[in-house]
C-alpha positions in Angstrom: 0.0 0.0 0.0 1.3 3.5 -1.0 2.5 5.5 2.1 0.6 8.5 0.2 -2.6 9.0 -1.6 -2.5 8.0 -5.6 -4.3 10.2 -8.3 -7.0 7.5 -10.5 -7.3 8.6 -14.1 -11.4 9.0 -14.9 -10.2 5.4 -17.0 -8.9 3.7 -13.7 -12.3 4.6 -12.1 -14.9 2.5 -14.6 -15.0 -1.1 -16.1 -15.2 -1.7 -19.3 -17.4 -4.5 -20.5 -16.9 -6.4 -24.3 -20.5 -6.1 -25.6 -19.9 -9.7 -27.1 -20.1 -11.6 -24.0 -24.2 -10.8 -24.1 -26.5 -12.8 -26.0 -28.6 -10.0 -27.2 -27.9 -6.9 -29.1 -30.1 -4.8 -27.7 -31.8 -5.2 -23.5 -35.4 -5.1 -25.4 -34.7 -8.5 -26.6 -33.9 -9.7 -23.4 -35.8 -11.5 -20.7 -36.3 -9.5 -17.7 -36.6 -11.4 -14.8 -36.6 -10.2 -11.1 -34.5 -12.1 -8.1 -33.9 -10.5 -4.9 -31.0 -11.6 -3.0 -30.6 -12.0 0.7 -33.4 -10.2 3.3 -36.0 -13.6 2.7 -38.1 -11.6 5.6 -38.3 -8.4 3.4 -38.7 -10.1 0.3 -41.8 -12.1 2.1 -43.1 -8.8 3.2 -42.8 -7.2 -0.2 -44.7 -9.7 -1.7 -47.4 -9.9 1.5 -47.9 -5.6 0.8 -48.2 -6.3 -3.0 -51.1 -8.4 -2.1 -53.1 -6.8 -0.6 -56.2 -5.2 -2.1 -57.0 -2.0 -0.6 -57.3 1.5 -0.5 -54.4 3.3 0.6 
């Protein structure tokens, strides 16, 4: 570890990401599809609210 702080270039601060490695050439012909990871008690509550038919 440097004993003092190291400028990053704006290039050293993003990935970059071939476009080939995806099967699609365009997100619209992808399927979406919606996981949540980790908080199974949140996630049951989400879906518990979304559920229920009411006013307000």
């Amino acid at each position: 570890m440097p004993d003092r702080p190291v400028a990053l270039t704006p290039d050293r601060l993003r990935t970059h990401c071939d476009p080939a490695v995806f099967p699609a050439d365009s997100t619209a012909e992808m399927e979406s599809e919606i996981v949540m990871i980790g908080q199974p008690r949140a996630a049951k509550s989400i879906e518990f609210a979304l559920g229920v038919v009411a006013d307000g």
